[in-house]
N, C-alpha and C positions, 0 to 999 in steps of 0.2 A: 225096127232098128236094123241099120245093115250092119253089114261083115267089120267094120272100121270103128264105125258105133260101139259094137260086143268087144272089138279089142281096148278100144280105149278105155271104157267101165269095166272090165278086167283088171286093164294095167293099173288105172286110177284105184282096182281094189289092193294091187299088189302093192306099189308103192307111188309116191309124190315126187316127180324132179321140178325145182323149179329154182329159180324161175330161168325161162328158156325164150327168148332167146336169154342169154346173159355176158357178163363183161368175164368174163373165166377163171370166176367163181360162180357154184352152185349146190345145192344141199340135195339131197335123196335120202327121203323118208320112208321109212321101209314098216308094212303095218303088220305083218308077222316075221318076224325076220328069219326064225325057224325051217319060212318054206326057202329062202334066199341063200345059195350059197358062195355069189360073188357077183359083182359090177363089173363089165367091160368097159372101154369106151375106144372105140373104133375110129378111123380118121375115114374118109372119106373114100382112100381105095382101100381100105379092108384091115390095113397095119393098126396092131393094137397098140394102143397109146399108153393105157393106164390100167390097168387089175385091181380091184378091192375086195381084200375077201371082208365078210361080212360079220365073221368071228360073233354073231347074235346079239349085234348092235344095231338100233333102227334110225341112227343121223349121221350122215356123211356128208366131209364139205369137199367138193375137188377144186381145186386150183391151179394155177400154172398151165393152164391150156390154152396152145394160141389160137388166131382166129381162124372162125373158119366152121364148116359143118360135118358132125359127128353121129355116128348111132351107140347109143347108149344101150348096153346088152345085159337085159338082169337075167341070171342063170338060175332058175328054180331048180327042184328035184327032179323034177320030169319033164320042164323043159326052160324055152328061152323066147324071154319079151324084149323086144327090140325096139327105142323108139329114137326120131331122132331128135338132136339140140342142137341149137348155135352157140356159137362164142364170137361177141360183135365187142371186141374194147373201144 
């Protein structure tokens, strides 16, 4: 498996965004949410767009994001998975 492979089967252990591409709305499913302690979602040059803290809930819907491509930044305890999404309405 390479380096991309192990991120992905990580991330996919940490949590579910989907679905991606999407119309701007999306859910993020968090499978311990204990180790999670907030959602970014980044626009494209680096400006944060939205913060969720995670207060040890494991479903979030985000909304309201226009089009366009994003990195989604789940912040653990010790660190941070990044992956990215679209928003195509």
């Amino acid at each position: 498996m390479n380096r991309e492979g192990i991120f992905l089967t990580y991330l996919q252990h940490l949590a579910l965004v989907y679905p991606n591409p999407n119309i701007g709305t999306f859910n993020v499913s968090l499978t311990d949410p204990s180790t999670v302690s907030s959602i970014e979602i980044y626009s494209s040059t680096g400006q944060l767009v939205r913060g969720i803290s995670t207060n040890g809930k494991t479903e979030f819907t985000v909304s309201g994001i226009a089009n366009g491509y994003y990195n989604l930044s789940i912040v653990g305890t010790n660190e941070r998975l990044v992956t990215p999404i679209v928003v195509s309405k």
